[in-house]
C-alpha positions in Angstrom: 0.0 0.0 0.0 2.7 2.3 0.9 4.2 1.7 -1.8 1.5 2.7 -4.5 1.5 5.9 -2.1 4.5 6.6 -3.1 4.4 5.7 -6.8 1.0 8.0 -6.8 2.5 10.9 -5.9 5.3 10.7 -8.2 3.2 10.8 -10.8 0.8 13.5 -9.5 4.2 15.7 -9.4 4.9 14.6 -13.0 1.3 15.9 -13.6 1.8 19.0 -11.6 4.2 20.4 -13.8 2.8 19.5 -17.8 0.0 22.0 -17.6 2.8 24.8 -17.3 4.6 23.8 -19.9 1.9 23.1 -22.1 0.1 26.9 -21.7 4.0 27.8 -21.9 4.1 25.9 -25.5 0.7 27.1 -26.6 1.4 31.1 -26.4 4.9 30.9 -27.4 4.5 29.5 -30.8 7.3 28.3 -31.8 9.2 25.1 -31.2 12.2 26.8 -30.2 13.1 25.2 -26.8 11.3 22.0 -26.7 12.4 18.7 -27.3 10.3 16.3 -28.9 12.4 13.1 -28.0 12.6 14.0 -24.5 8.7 14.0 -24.7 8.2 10.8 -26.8 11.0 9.3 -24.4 8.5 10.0 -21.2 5.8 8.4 -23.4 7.4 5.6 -23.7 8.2 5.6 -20.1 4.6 5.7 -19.4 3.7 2.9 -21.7 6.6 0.7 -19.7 4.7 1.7 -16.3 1.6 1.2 -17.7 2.2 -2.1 -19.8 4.1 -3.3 -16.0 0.7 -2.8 -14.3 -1.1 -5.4 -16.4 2.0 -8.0 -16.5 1.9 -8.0 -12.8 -2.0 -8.1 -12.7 -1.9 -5.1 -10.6 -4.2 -2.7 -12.8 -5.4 -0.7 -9.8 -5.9 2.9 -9.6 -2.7 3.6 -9.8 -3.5 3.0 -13.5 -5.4 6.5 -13.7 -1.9 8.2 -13.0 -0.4 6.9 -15.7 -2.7 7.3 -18.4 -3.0 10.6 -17.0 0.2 11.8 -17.2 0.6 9.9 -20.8 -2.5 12.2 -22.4 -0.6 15.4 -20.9 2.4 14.5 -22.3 0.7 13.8 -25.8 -1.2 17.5 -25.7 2.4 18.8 -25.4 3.8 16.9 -28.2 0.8 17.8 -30.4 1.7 21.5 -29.5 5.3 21.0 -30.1 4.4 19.5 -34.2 1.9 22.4 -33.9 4.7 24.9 -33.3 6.8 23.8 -35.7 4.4 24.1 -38.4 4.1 27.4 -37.1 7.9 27.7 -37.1 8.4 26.5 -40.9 5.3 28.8 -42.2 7.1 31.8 -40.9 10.4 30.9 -42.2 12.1 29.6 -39.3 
């Protein structure tokens, strides 16, 4: 129990901090300063954590967390191909 305690609110901190970078990425427009493979990296991350709850048939609410933190993630990289559409349009 402690233990999913723990693993809980390292992933509410992970969630903590995505909505700031993602309003960050939204009004800046541009791409400049984000890094796509660190993102897809942490997606991948969360598929491991994710994929580990169901091979040790431990799919508990923990779960949430996860795929939480995954959809943030993906919003950010969205913003990110978003930006740099914006970036190549304007010539940069």
């Amino acid at each position: 129990m402690i233990t999913e305690v723990f693993e809980v609110a390292m992933l509410v901190s992970f969630a903590a901090a995505w909505p700031f970078n993602i309003i960050r990425s939204w009004k800046a427009r541009t791409a400049k300063g984000s890094s796509l493979a660190f993102m897809v990296i942490l997606e991948a991350g969360y598929i491991f954590g994710i994929l580990n709850k169901f091979a040790n048939d431990d799919a508990d609410y923990v779960l949430f967390f996860y795929v939480f933190n995954f959809m943030l993630v993906l919003v950010n990289i969205l913003i990110v191909l978003r930006n740099r559409r914006l970036d190549q349009e304007a010539g940069l």
